[in-house]
Wavefront OBJ file of the C-alpha trace (Angstrom):
o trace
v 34.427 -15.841 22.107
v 35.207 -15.964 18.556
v 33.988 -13.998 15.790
v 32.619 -16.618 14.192
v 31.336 -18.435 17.052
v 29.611 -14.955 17.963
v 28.164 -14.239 14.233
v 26.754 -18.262 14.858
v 24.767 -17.749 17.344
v 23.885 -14.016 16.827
v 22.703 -15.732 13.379
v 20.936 -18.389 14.866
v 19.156 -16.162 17.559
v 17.723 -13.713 14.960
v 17.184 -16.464 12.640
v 14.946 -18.154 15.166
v 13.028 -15.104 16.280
v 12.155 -13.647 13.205
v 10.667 -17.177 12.056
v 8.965 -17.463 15.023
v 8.088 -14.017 14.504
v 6.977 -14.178 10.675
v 4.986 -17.419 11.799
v 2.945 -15.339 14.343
v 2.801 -12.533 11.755
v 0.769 -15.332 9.452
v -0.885 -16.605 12.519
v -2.206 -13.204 13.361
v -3.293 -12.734 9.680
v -4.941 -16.170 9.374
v -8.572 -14.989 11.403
v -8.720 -11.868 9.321
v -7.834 -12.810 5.768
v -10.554 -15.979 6.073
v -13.322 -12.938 7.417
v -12.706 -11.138 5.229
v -13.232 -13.740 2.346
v -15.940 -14.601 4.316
v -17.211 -11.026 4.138
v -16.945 -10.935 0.982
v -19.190 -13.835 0.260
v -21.918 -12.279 2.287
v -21.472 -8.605 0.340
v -22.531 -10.707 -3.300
v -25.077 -13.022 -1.138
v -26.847 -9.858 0.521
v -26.774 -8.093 -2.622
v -28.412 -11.094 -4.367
v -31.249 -11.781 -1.523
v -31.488 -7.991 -1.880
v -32.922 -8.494 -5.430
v -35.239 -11.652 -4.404
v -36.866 -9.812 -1.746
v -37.513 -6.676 -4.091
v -41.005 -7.607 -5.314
v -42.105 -8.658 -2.278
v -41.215 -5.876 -0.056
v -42.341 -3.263 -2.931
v -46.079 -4.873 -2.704
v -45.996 -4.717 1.100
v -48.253 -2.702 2.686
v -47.423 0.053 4.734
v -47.135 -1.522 8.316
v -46.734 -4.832 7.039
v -44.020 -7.354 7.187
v -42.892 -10.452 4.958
v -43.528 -12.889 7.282
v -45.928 -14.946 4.540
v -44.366 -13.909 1.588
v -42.418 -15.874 -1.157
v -39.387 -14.644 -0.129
v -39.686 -15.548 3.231
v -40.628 -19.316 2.190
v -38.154 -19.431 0.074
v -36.029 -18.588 3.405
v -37.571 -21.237 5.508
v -37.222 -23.651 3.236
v -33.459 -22.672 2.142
v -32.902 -23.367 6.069
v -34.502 -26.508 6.229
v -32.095 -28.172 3.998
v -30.288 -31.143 4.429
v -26.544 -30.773 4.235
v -23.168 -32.928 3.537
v -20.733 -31.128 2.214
v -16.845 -32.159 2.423
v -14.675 -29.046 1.639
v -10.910 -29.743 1.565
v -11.430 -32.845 4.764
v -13.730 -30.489 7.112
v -17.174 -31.664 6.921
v -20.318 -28.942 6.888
v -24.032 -30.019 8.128
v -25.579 -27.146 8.921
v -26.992 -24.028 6.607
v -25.513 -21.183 8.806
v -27.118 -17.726 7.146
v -29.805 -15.527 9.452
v -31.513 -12.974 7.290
v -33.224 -10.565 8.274
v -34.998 -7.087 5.839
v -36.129 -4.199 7.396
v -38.622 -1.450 5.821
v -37.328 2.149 4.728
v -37.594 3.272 8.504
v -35.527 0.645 9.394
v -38.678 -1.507 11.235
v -38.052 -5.493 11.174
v -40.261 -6.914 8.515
v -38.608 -10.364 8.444
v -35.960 -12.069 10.493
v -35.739 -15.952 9.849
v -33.401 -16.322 13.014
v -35.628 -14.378 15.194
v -39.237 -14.002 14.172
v -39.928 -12.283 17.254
v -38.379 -9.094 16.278
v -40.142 -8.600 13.551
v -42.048 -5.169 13.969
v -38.397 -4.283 16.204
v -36.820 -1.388 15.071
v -32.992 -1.724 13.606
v -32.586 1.825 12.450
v -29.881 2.518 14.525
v -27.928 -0.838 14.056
v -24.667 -0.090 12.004
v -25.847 -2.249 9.322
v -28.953 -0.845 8.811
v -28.156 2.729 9.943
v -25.335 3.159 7.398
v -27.363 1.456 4.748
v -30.129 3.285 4.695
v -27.743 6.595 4.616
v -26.195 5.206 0.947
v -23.048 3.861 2.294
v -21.976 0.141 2.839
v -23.125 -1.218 6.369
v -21.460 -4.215 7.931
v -20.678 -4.792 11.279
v -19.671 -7.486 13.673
v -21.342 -8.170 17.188
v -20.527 -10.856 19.799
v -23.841 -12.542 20.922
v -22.132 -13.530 23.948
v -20.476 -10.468 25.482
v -18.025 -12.635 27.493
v -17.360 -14.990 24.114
v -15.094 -13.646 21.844
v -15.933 -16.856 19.430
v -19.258 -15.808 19.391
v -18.899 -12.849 17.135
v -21.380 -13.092 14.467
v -20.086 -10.901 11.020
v -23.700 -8.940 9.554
v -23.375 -7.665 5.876
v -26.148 -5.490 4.538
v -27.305 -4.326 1.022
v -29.939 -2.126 0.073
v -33.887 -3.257 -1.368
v -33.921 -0.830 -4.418
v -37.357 -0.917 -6.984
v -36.719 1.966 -9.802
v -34.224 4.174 -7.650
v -36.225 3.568 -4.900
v -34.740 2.755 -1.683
v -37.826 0.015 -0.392
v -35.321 -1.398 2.582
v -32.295 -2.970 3.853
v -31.560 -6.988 3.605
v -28.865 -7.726 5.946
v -27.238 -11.156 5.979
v -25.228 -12.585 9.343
v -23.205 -15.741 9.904
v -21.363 -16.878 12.755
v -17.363 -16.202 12.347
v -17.610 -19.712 14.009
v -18.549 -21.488 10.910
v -15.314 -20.858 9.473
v -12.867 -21.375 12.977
v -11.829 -24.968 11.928
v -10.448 -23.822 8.626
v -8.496 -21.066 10.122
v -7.424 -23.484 12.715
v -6.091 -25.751 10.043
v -4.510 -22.562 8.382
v -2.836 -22.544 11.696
v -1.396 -25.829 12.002
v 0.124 -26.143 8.839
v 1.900 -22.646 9.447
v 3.350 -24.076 12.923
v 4.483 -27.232 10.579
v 6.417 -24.939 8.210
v 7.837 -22.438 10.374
v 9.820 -25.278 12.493
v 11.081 -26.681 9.316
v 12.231 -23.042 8.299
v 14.180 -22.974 11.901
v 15.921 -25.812 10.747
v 16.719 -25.309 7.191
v 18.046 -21.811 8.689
v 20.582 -23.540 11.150
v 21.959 -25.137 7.869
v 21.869 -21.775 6.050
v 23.773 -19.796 9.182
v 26.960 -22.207 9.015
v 27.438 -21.412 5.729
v 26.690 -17.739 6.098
v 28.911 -17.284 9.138
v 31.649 -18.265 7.371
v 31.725 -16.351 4.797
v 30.794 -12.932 6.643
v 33.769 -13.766 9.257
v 35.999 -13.800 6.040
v 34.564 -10.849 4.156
v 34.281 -8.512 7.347
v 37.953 -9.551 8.504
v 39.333 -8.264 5.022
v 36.889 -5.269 5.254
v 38.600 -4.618 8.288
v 41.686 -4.750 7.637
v 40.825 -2.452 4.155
v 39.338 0.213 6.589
v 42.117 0.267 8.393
v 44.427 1.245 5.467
v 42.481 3.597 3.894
v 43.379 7.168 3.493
v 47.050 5.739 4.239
v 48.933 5.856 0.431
v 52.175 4.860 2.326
v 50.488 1.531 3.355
v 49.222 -0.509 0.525
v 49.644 -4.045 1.790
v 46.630 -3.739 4.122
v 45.112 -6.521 1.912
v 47.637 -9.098 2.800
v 47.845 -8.642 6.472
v 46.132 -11.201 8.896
v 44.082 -10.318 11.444
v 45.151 -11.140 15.348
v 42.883 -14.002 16.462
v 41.629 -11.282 19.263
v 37.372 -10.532 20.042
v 36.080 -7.250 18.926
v 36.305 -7.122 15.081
v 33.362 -5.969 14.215
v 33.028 -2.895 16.771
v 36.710 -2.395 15.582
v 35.270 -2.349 12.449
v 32.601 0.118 12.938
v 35.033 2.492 15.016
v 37.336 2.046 11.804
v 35.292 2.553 9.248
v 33.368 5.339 10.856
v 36.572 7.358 11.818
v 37.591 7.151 7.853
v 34.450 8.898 7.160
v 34.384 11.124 8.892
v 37.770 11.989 8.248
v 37.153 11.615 4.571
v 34.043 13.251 4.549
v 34.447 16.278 6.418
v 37.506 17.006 4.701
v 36.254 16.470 1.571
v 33.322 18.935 2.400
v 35.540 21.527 3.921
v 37.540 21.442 0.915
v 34.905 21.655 -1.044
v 33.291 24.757 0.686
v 36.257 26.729 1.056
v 37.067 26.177 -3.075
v 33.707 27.372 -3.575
v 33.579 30.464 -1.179
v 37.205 31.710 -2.779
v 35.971 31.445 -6.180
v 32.463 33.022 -4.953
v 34.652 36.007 -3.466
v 37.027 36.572 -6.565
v 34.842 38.361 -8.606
v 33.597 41.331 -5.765
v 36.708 41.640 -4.435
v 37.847 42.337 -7.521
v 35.669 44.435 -8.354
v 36.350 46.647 -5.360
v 39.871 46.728 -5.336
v 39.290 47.969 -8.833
v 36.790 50.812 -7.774
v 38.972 51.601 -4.967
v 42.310 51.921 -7.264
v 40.346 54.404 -9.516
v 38.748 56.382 -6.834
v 42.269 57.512 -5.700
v 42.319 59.456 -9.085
v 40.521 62.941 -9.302
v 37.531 62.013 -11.137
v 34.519 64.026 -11.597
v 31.609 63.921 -8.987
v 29.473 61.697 -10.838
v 32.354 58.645 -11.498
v 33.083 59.037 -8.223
v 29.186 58.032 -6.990
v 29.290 55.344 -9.583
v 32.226 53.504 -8.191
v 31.346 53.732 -4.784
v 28.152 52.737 -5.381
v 29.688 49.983 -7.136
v 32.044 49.242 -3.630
v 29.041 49.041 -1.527
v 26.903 46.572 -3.684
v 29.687 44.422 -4.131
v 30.241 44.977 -0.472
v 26.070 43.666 -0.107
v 27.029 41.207 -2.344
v 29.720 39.890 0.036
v 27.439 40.521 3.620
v 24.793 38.622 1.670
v 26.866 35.679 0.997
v 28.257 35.466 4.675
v 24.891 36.163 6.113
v 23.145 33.292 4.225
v 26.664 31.034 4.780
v 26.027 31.554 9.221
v 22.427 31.151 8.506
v 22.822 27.735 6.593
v 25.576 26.725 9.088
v 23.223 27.407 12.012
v 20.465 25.715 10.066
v 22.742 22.017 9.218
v 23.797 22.188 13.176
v 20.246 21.743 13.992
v 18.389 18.197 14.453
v 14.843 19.711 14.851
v 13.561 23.157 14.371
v 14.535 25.662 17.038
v 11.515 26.391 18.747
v 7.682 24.874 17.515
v 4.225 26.320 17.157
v 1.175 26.660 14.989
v 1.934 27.859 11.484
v -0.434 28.329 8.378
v 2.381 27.900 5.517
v -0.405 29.686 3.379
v -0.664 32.823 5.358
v 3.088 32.669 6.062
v 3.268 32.659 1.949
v 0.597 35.541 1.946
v 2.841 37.699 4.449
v 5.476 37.403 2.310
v 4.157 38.142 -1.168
v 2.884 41.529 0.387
v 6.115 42.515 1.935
v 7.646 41.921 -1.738
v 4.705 43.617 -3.104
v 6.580 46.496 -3.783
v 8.939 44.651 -6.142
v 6.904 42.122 -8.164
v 5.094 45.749 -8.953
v 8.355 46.999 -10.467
v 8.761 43.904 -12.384
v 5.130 44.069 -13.490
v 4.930 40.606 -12.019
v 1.961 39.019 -11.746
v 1.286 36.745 -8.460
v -2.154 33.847 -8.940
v -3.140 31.168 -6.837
v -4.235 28.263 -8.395
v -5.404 27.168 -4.846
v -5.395 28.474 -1.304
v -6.176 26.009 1.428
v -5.253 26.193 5.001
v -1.901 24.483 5.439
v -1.663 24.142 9.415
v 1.439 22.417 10.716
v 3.458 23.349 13.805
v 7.045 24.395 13.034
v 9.633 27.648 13.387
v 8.002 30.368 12.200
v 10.963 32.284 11.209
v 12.484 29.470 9.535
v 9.605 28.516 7.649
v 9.611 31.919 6.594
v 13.006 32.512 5.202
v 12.672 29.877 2.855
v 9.217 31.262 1.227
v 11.115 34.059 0.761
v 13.930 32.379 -0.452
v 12.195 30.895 -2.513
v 9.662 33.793 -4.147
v 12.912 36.315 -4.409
v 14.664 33.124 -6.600
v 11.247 33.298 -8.958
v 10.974 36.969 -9.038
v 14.659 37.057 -9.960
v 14.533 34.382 -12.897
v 10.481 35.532 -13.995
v 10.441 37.501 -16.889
v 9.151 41.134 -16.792
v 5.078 41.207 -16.879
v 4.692 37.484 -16.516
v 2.659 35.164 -13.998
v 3.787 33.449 -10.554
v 1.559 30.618 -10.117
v 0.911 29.870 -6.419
v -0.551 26.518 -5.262
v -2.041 25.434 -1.347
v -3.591 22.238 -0.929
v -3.953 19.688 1.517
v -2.845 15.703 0.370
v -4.000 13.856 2.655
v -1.970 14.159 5.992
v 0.888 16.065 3.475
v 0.702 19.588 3.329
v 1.520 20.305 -0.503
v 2.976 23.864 -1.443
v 4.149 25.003 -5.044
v 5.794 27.980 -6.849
v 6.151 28.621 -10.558
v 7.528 30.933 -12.807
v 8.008 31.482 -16.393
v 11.354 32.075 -16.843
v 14.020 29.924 -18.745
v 13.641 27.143 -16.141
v 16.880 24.968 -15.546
v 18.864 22.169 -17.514
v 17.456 19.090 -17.087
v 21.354 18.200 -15.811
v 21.448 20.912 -13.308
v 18.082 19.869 -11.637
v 19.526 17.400 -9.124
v 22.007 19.860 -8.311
v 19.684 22.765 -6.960
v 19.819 23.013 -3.134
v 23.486 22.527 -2.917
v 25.660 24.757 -1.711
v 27.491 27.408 -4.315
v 25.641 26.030 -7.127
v 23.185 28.052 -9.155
v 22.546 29.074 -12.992
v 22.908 32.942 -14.300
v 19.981 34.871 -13.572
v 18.669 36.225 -17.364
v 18.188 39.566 -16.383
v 21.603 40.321 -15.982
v 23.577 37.416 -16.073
v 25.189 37.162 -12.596
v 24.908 34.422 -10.740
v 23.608 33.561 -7.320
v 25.781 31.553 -4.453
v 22.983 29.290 -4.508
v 22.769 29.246 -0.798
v 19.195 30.462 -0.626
v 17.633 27.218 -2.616
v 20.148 25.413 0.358
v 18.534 27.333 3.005
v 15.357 25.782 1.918
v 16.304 22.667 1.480
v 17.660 22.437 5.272
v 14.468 24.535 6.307
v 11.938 21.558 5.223
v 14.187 18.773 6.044
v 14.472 19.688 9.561
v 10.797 20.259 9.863
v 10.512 16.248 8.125
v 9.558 17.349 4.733
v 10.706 16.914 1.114
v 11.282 19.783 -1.569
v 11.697 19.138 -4.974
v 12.626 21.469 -8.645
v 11.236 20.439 -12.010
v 10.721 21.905 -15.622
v 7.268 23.476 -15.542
v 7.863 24.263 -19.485
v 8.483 27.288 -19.409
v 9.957 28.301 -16.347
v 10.846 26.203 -13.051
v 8.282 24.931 -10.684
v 9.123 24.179 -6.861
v 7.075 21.754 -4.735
v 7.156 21.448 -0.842
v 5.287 18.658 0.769
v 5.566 18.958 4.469
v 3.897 16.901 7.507
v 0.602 18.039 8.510
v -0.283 19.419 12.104
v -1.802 16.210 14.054
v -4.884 17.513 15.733
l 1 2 3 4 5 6 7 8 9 10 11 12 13 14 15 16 17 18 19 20 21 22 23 24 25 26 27 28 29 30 31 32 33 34 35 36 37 38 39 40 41 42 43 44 45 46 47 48 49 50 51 52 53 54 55 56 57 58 59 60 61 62 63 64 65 66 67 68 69 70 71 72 73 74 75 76 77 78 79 80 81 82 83 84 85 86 87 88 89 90 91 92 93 94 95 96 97 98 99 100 101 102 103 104 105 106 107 108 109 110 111 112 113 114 115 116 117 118 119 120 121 122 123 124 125 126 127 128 129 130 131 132 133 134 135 136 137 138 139 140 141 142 143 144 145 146 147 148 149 150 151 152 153 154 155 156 157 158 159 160 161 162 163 164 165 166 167 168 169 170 171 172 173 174 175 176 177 178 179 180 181 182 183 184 185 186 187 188 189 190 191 192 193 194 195 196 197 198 199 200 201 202 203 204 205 206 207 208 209 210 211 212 213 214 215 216 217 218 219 220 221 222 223 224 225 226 227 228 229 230 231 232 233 234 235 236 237 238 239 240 241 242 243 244 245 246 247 248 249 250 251 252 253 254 255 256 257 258 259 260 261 262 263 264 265 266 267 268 269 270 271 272 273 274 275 276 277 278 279 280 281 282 283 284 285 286 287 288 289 290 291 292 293 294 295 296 297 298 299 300 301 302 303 304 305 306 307 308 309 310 311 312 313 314 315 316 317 318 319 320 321 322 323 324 325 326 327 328 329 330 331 332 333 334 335 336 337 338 339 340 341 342 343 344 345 346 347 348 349 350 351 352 353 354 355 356 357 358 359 360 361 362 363 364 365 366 367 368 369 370 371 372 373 374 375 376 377 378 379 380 381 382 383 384 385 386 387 388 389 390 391 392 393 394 395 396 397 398 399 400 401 402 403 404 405 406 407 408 409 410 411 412 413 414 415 416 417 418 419 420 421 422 423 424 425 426 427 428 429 430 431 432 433 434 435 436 437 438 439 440 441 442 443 444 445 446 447 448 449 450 451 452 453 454 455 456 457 458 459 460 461 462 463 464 465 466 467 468 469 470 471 472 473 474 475 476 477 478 479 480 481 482 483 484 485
């Protein structure tokens, strides 16, 4: 089978089903956006009954009920009323509210659908229960267990005299009142969708064509690229054989790979040579001049200066395997329960000793529990990563603001300093490999691989990290996924 003949009816399938699909999508909505309308009418209709019935149920006595008060005549004779009403061609004869108020205790004082229950005791009902606890109480309840179109929707609001809670008004009406409009809803829906289906068939000829002509010259594009030898890829025709498009894919995805991973391993190995220069050179240098006879004292100086480049270099290759071993990964190598707080807490105290040589200050603006379940050891490389990046860039006797907090189902972390911060052009650039800005103190500069190690850290453990200008100084945010209980 053709390509185009192929991209016809693959159109035409998924065409069809997702219209038949969006069509039960607003099918399914229908029932719940007209109850909730409907719900809405009864909030403003319960809270204005709530108001009538106010005097009255304030000069009830205790043990009492409403059945011969104003408000309940006014009831009686609100459902005794005639009715014709045409709304939009449906036709409504019947007044469909039941109102019922209980007392403070939740005790039936009035119910003008069942005066029997008056004196019955509602407290527990949601719509009374949560009422009379200050919250809004609604609830629906089928009056036929086996009838699902016999759900009724109740909507309650509070009897209030000067503060006072007095009672609870509740207001119900049948969801069945309101079935023939969403059944209209319906119909008209079913009427548009299958003139969608058809306007789409029209739409999918003209569509197929043109993707059978744009993905052949892709194709054929894909195929050339990367090839400077071959530049009249454009004009070739393609070979009236099936397969183009998984020919395509295989194609395209081959050339990046290709172009990709050679463009990263080029851009790696530029970066670790340049990263290298400077202690190499620096050894070869110390080395040269240890050969000569120098006093005791040069001597410890340049071979103290050979085995911190040396650190410099273990460092760098240390953090390079660790961030190899880290992109390798899909998911975190092993998982269980982890407070990133007191992971953060363990780590300021094994650093203790050096923030106290820098006179640096560590406060926590908050400290919540941060429970999520995760690799441990990972997690904890990249606080530390992260806290030896501030302490480095913090100037001497200033603050490291800390910050814990739960965000919902996000776990939200911070770290600031108040150091020079970074260029507004070099913020987008932090977390990539080899890249990072001279540290004040001295000047040198980092390989950058430890703000990397983070960023792989919380992306395999389905977070986000982010750098900004805290004026002064830089402030990092983490927002990881919280445990699920």
């Amino acid at each position: 089978m053709r390509l185009g003949l192929r991209l016809l009816f693959a159109f035409l399938l998924i065409t069809g089903l997702a219209s038949l699909l969006v069509m039960r999508v607003f099918l399914v909505e229908v029932k719940p956006s007209v109850r909730e309308v409907m719900e809405d009418v009864l909030v403003d209709s319960a809270n204005l009954l709530a108001e009538a019935a106010a005097d009255d149920l304030a000069a009830m006595p205790p043990g009492g009920d409403l059945r011969d008060s104003a408000f309940a005549r006014s009831v009686h004779d609100y459902a005794r009323r005639p009715v014709q009403a045409q709304i939009w061609g449906l036709h409504k004869r019947s007044l469909d509210f039941r109102i019922y108020v209980t007392d403070a205790q939740g005790r039936v004082v009035f119910d003008s659908g069942t005066p029997s229950m008056v004196g019955a005791d509602y407290s527990r009902w949601r719509d009374v229960a949560r009422t009379l606890k200050g919250e809004y109480g609604a609830r629906t309840t089928r009056d036929s267990p086996d009838d699902e179109l016999s759900t009724v929707m109740h909507v309650a609001a509070p009897v209030q005299r000067d503060g006072r809670l007095l009672g609870v008004l509740t207001v119900a009406k049948p969801n069945a009142t309101v079935q023939p409009f969403i059944d209209r809803a319906e119909r008209k829906i079913l009427q548009a969708g299958t003139l969608l289906i058809g306007v789409s068939a029209l739409v999918g000829l003209a569509v197929t064509f043109w993707t059978v002509r744009s993905v052949r010259q892709l194709r054929d594009y894909a195929r050339h690229v990367g090839d400077p030898a071959d530049d009249a890829g454009a004009r070739l025709r393609p070979p009236a054989l099936p397969g183009e498009l998984g020919e395509l894919a295989g194609a395209m995805d081959a050339m990046r790979q290709r172009l990709a991973g050679r463009a990263r391993l080029e851009n790696d190995v530029r970066a670790l040579t340049h990263e290298l220069k400077a202690p190499m050179a620096a050894i070869r240098g110390a080395a040269e001049l240890l050969r000569d006879d120098l006093p005791a004292a040069d001597r410890q100086h340049f071979a103290g200066q050979i085995e911190d480049q040396v650190r410099r270099q273990q460092d760098l290759v240390d953090r390079l395997l660790m961030l190899s071993t880290l992109q390798g990964l899909e998911a975190p190598a092993r998982t269980e329960p982890v407070d990133l707080t007191a992971l953060s807490e363990q780590v300021t105290q094994r650093l203790a000793p050096a923030l106290a040589q820098r006179r640096l200050h560590l406060v926590w603006q908050r400290r919540e529990p941060l429970p999520l379940r995760g690799d441990a050891p990972a997690l904890e490389l990249a606080l530390s990563n992260l806290l030896l990046n501030a302490l480095q860039h913090a100037p001497e006797g200033s603050v490291l603001t800390l910050d814990a907090h739960r965000d919902g189902d996000t776990l939200a972390w911070s770290l600031r300093d108040e150091g020079p911060g970074v260029p507004d052009f070099a913020l987008p650039q932090l977390g990539q490999r080899f890249f990072s800005t001279p540290n004040p103190v001295d000047g040198r500069k980092g390989s950058g691989l430890g703000l990397a190690i983070v960023a792989q850290v919380v992306a395999l453990h389905g977070g986000q990290w982010q750098a900004e200008a805290a004026s002064p100084g830089l402030r990092v945010r983490l927002r990881l996924p919280a445990a699920s209980h």
